[in-house]
MOPAC internal coordinates of N, CA, C and O (Angstrom, degrees):
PM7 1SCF
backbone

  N    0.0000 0     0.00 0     0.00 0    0    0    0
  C    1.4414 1     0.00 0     0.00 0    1    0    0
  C    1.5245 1   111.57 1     0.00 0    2    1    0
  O    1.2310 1   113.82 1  -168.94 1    3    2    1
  N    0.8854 1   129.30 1    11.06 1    3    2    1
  C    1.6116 1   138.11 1   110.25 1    5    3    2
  C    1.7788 1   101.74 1    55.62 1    6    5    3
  O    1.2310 1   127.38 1   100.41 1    7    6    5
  N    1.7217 1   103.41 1   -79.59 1    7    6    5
  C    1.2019 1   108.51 1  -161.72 1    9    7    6
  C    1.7606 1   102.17 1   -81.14 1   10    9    7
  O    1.2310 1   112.43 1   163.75 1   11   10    9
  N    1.3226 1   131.89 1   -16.25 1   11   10    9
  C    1.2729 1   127.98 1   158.61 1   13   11   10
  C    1.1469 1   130.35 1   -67.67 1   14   13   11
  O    1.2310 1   128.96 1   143.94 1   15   14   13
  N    1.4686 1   100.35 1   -36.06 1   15   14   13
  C    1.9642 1    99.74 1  -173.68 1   17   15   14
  C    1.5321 1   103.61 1   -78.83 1   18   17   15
  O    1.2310 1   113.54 1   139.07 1   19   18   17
  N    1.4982 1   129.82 1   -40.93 1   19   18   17
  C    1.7347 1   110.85 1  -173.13 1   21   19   18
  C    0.9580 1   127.03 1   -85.21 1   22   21   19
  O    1.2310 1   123.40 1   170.32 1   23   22   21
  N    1.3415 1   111.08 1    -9.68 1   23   22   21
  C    1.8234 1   102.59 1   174.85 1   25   23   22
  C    1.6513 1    94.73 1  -104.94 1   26   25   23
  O    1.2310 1   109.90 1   176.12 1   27   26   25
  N    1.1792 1   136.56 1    -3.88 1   27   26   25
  C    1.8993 1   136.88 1   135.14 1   29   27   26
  C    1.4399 1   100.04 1   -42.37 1   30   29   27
  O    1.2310 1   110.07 1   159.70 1   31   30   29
  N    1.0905 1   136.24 1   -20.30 1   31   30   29
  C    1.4450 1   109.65 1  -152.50 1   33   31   30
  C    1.4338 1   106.51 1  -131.50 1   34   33   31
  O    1.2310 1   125.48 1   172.74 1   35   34   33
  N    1.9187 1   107.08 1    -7.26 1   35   34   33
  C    1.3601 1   116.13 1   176.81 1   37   35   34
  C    2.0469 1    94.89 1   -94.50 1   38   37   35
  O    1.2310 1   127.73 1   142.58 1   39   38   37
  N    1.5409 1   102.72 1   -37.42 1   39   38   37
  C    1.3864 1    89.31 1   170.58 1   41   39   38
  C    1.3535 1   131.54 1   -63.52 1   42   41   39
  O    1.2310 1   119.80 1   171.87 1   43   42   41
  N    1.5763 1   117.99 1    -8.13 1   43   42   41
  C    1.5080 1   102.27 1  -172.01 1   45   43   42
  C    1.2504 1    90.88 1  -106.44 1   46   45   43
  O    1.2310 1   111.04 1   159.20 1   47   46   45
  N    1.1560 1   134.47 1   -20.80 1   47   46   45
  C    1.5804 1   126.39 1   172.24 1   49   47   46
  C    1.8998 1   116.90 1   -68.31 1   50   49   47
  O    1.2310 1   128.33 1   167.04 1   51   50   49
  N    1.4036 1   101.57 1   -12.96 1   51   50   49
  C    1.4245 1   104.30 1  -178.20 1   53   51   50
  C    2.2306 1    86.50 1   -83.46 1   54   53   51
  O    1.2310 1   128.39 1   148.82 1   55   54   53
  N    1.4581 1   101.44 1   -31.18 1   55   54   53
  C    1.8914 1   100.86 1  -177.66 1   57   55   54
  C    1.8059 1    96.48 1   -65.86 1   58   57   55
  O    1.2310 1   127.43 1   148.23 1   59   58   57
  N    1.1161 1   103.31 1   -31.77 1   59   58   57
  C    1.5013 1    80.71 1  -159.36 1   61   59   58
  C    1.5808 1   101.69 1   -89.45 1   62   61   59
  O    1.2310 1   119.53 1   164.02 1   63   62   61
  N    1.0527 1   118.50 1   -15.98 1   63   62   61
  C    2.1447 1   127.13 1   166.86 1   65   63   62
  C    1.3546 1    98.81 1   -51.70 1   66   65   63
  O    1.2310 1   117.51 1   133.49 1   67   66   65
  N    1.5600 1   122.35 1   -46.51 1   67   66   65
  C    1.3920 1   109.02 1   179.37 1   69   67   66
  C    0.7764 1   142.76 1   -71.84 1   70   69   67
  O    1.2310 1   125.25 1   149.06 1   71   70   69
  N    1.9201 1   107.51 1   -30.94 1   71   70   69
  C    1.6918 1   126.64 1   149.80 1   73   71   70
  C    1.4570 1    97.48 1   -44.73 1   74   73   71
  O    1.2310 1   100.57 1    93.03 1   75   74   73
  N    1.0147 1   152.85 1   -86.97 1   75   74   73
  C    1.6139 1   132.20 1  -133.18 1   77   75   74
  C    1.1178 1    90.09 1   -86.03 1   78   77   75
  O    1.2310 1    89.71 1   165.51 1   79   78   77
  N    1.1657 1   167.45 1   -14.49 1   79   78   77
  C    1.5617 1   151.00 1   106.99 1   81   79   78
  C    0.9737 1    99.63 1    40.57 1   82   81   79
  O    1.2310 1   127.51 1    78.69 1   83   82   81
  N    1.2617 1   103.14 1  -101.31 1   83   82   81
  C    1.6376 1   164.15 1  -154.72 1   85   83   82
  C    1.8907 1    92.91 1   -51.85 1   86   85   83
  O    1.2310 1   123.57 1   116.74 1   87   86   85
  N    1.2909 1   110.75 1   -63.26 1   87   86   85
  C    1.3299 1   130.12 1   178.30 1   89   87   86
  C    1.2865 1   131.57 1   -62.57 1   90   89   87
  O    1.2310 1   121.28 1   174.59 1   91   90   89
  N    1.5441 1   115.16 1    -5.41 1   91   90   89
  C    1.2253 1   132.74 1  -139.51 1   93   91   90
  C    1.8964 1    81.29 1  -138.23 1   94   93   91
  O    1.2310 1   124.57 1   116.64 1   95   94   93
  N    1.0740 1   108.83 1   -63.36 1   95   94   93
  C    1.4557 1   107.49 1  -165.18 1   97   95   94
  C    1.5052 1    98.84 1   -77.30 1   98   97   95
  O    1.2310 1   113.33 1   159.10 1   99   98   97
  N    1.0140 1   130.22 1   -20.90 1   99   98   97
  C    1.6635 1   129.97 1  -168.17 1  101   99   98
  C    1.7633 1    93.62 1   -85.88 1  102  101   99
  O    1.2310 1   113.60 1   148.08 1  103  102  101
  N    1.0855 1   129.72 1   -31.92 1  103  102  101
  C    1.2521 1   129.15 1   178.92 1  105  103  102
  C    1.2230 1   102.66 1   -55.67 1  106  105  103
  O    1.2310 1   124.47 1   110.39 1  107  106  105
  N    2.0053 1   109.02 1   -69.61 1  107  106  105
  C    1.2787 1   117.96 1  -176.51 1  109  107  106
  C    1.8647 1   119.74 1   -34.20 1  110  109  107
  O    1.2310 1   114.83 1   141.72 1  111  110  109
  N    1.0650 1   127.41 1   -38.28 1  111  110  109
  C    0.9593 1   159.39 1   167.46 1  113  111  110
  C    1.3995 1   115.22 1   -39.11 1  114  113  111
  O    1.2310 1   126.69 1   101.48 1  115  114  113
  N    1.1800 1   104.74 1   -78.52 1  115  114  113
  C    1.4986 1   116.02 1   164.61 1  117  115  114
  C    1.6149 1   132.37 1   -40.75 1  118  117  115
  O    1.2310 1   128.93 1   145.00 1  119  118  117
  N    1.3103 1   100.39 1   -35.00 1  119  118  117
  C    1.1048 1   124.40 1  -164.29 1  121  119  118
  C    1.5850 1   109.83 1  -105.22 1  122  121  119
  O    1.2310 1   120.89 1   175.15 1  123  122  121
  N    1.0372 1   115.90 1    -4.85 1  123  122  121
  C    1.9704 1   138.26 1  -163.10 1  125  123  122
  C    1.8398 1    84.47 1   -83.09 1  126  125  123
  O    1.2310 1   117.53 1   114.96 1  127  126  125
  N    1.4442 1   122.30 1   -65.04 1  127  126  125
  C    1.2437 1   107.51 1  -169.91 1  129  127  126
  C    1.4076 1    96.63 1   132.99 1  130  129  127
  O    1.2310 1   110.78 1   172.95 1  131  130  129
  N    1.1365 1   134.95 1    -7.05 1  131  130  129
  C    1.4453 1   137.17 1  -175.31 1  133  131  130
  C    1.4848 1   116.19 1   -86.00 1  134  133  131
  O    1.2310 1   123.72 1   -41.67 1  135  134  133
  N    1.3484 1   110.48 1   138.33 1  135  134  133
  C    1.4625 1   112.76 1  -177.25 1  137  135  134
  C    1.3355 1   111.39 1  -108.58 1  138  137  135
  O    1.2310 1   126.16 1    31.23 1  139  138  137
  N    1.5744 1   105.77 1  -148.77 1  139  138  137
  C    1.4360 1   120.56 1   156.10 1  141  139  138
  C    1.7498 1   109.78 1    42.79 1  142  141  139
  O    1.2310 1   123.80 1    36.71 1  143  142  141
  N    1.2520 1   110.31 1  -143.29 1  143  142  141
  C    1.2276 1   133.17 1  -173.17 1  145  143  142
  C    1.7509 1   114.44 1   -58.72 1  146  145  143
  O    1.2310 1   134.44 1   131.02 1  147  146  145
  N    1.2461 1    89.67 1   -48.98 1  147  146  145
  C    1.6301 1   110.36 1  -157.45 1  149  147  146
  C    1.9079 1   106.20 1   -59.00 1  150  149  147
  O    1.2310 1   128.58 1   130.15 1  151  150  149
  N    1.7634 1   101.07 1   -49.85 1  151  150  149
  C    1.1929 1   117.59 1   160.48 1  153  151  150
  C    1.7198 1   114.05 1   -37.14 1  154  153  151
  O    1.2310 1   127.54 1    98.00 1  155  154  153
  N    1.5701 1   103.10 1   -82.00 1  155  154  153
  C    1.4531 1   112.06 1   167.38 1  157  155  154
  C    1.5454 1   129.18 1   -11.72 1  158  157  155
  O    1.2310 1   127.54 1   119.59 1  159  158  157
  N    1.1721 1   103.09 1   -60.41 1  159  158  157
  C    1.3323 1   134.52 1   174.23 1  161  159  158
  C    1.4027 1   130.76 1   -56.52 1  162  161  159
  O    1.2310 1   126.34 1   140.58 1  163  162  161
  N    1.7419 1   105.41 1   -39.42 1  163  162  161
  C    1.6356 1   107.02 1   162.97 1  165  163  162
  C    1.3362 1   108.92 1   -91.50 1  166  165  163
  O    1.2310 1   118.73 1   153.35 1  167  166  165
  N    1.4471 1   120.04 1   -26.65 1  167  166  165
  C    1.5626 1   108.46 1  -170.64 1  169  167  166
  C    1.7074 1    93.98 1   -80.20 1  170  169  167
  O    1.2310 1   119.82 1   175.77 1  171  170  169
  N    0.9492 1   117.94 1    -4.23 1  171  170  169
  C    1.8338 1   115.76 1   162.37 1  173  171  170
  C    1.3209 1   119.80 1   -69.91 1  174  173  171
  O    1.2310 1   127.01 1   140.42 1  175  174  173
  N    1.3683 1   104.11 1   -39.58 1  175  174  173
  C    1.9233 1   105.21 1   177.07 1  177  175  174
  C    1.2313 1    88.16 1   -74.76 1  178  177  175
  O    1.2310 1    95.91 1   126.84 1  179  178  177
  N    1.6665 1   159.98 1   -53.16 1  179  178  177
  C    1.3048 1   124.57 1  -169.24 1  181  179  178
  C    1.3713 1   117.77 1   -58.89 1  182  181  179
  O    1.2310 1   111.30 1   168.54 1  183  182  181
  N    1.1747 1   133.99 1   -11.46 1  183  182  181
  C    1.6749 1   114.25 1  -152.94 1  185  183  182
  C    1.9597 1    97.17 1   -84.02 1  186  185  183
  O    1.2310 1   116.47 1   147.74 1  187  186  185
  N    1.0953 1   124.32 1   -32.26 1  187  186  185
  C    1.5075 1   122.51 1   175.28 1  189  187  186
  C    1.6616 1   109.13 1   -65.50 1  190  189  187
  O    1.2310 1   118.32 1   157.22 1  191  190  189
  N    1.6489 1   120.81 1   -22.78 1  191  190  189
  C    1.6411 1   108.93 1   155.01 1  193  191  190
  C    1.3889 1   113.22 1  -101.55 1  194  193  191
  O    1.2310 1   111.95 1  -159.15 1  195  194  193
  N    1.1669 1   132.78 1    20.85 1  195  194  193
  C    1.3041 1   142.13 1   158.48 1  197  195  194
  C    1.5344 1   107.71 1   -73.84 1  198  197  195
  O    1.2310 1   124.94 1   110.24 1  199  198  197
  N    1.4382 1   108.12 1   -69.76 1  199  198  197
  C    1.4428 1   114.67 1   173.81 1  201  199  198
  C    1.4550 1   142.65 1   -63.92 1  202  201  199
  O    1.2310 1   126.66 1   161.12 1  203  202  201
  N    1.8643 1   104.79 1   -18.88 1  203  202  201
  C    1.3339 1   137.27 1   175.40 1  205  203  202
  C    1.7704 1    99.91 1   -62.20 1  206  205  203
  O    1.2310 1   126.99 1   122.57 1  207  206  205
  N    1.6340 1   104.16 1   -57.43 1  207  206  205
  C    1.3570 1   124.63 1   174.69 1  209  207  206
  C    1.3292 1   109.36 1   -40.25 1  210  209  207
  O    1.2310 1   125.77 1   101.50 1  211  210  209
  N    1.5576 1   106.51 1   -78.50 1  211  210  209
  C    1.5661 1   127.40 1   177.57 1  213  211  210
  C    1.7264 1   106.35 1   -21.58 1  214  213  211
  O    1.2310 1   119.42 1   122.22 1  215  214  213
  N    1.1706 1   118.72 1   -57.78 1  215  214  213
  C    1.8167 1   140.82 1  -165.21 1  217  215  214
  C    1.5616 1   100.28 1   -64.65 1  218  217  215
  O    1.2310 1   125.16 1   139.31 1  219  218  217
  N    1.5783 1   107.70 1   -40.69 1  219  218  217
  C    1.4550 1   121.18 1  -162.39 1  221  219  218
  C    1.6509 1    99.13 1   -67.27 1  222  221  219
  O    1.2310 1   121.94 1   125.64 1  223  222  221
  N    1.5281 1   113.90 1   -54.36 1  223  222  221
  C    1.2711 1   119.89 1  -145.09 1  225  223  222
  C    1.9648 1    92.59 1   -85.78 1  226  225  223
  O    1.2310 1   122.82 1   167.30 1  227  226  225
  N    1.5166 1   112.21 1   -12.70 1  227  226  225
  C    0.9965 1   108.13 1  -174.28 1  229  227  226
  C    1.5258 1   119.27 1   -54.40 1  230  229  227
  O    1.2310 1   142.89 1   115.01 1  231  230  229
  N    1.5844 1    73.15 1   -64.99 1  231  230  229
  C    1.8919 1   101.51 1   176.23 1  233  231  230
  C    0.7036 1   109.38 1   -21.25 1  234  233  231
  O    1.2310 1   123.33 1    98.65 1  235  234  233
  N    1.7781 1   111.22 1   -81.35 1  235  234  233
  C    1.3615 1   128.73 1  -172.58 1  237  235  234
  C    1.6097 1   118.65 1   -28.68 1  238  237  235
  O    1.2310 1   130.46 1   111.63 1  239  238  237
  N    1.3798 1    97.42 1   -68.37 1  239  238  237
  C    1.7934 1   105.94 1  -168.86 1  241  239  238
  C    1.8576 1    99.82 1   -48.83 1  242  241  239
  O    1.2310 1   127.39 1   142.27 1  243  242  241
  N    1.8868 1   103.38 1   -37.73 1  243  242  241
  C    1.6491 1    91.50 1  -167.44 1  245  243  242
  C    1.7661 1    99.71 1   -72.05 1  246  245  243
  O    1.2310 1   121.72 1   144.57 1  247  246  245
  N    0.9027 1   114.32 1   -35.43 1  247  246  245
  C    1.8378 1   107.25 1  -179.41 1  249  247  246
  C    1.3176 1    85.60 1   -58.78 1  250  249  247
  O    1.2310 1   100.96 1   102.75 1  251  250  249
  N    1.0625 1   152.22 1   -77.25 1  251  250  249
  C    1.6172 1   146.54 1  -156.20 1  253  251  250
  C    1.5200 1   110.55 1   -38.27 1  254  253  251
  O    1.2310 1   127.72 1   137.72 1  255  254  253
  N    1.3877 1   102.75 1   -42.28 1  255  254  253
  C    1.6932 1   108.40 1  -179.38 1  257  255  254
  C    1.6172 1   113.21 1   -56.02 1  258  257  255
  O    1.2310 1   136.77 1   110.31 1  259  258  257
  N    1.3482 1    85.13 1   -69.69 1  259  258  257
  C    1.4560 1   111.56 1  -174.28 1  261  259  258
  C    1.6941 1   103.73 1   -52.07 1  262  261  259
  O    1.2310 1   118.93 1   152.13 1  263  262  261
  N    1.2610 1   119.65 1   -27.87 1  263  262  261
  C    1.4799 1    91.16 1  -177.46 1  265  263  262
  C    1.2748 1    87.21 1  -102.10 1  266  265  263
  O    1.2310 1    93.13 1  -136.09 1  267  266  265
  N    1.4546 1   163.67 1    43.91 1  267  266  265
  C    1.3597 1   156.75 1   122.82 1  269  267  266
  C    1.2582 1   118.90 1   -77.07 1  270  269  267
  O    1.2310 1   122.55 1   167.87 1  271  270  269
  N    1.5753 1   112.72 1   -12.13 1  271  270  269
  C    1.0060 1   116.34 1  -178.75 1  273  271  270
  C    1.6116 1   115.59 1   -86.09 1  274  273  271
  O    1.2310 1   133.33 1   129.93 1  275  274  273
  N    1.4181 1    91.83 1   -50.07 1  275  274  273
  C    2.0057 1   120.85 1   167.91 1  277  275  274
  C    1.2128 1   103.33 1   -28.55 1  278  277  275
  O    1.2310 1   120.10 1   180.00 1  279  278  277

């Protein structure tokens, strides 16, 4: 099952590119100097590629299963 497990395994690595994204810019963030709202507010636009990610890497790993399982 060949054709399930590597592109399972290129999709969850495209989930987990978005995690350190995600991880990478939220640091930046933190560390920028911004408070209050403004802060709030961008680490809010990440959480929909936080979770986009999250969904991505899922898939992937479950196609990975499932065709190890096949």
């Amino acid at each position: 099952m060949d054709y399930l497990v590597i592109p399972g395994a290129i999709i969850a690595l495209i989930g987990i590119a978005g995690l350190a994204y995600c991880i990478i810019q939220a640091n930046k963030l933190r560390t920028s100097g911004l408070e209050g709202e403004e802060l709030v507010g961008k680490l809010r636009a990440l959480i929909p590629i936080n979770l986009a990610s999250v969904f991505t890497a899922t898939i992937g790993l479950a196609a990975v299963v499932i065709g190890m399982l096949l």
